[in-house]
Each structure stands twice: as structure tokens, then as C-alpha cells.
N, C-alpha and C positions, 0 to 999 in steps of 0.2 A: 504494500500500500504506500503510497505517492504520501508524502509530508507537505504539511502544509507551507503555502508560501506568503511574502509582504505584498499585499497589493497595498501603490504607493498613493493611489487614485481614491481607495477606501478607507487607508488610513487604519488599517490591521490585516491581521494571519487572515487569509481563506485558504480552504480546501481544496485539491486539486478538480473535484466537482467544480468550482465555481466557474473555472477556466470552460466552460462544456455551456454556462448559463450563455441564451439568447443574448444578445444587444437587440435592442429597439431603439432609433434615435429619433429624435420631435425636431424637426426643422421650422415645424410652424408648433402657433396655438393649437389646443384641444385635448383630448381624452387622451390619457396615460391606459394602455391596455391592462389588463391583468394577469398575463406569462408568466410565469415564474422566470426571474435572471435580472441584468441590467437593463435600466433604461436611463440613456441619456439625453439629456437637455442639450443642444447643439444651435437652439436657433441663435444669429448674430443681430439680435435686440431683445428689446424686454418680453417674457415669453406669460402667458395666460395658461394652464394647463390646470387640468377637472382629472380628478380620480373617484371615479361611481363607489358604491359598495359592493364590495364582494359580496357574489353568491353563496349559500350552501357549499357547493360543490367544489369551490374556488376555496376550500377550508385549508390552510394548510401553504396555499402558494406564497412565494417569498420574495418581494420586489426592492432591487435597489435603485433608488432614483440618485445622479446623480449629475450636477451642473459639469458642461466642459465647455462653456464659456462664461465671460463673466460679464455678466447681462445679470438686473432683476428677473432672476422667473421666480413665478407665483406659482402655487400649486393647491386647487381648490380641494380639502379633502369631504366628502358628501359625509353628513352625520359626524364629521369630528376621527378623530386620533383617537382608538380605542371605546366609542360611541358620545365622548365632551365634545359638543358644540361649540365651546369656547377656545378648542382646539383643530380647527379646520384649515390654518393657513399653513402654508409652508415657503417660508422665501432663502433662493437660493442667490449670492451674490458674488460668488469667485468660484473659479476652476476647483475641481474639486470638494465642492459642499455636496456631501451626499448623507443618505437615512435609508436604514432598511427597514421595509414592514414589513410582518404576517398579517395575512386572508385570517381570522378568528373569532369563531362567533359574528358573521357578517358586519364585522370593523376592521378596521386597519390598524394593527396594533405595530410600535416599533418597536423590535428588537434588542437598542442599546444606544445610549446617548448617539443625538444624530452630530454628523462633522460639518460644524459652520451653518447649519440650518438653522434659522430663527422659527419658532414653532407660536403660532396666537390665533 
């Protein structure tokens, strides 16, 4: 079994699984899918971006969003960070700000202190 390595972009160990996650890049505004893997922010201005609620079925899937440029992107989260409404923003403002959720109980719950993400 493969050991884990520094991703410099996430700013900790991942597993050599992670190297295997999709990329998704957003060049424009809109809906952040729900894949399990990376997804990066790319557009070169300020970006608008919605993440729905995960499904039921979507239980489990593990998303990391993270900026690789440095623009304001917004990132609407629907029903909040773990179902707090008073936690539904996400702004990302330099290369490299990124947050991983879980799909959980139809919320988006994060993982582990996000890097450089302001959260309100």
C-alpha cells in the first residue's frame, strides 16, 4: 500500500486514492456538482457559485473545493454548513483556499478546519 503524500495545494497528507479523485473546474458562475474529488474554482474574476443539498444517496460523497485563482469567489451553500443557516457563505480569496465536505444526513458537513476560507 502507497503512503501517503503532501498535497501543497490542500495544505496536508492525502492518500494515494486522492490522486484517482475527478477534477471539475468552474470557469464561469453556477452549480458546484456533487462527484466525489476536487473541484476547482478557475474562473479569472469574481466567481458566484451554489452548492444544492445533497441527496440521500449522495451520503457519504466527499468534495474538495478549492480556489486556483485569486479572485473573490462566493460559494452559496443551500440550508447552511452542517444544516446552520447562518453558515451558508463560503469566500475564497487567494490561490489555494480550499475546504473539504461530506454529503451527511442531507448537509454538507466539513471535515476539518477549512485553509483560508472565510465561512458566514
Amino acid at each position: 500500500m502507497a503512503e501517503p503524500r503532501y498535497d501543497s495545494v490542500l495544505n496536508r497528507y492525502v492518500s494515494p486514492e486522492a490522486d484517482q479523485a475527478p477534477v471539475a473546474s468552474y470557469l464561469l458562475d453556477g452549480a458546484i456538482a456533487h462527484a466525489s474529488g476536487r473541484h476547482a474554482l478557475t474562473k479569472i474574476s469574481a466567481g458566484a457559485y451554489t452548492l444544492s443539498v445533497p441527496t440521500a444517496n449522495e451520503d457519504g460523497n466527499r468534495i474538495t473545493i478549492v480556489a486556483r485563482t485569486a479572485f473573490a469567489h462566493v460559494v452559496t451553500v443551500a440550508g447552511g454548513l452542517g444544516g446552520n443557516a447562518a453558515d451558508d457563505v463560503l469566500t475564497f480569496t487567494k490561490v489555494g483556499d480550499c475546504i473539504e465536505l461530506i454529503a451527511d444526513n442531507l448537509k454538507w458537513v466539513p471535515t476539518g478546519a477549512p485553509y483560508g476560507v472565510v465561512i458566514s
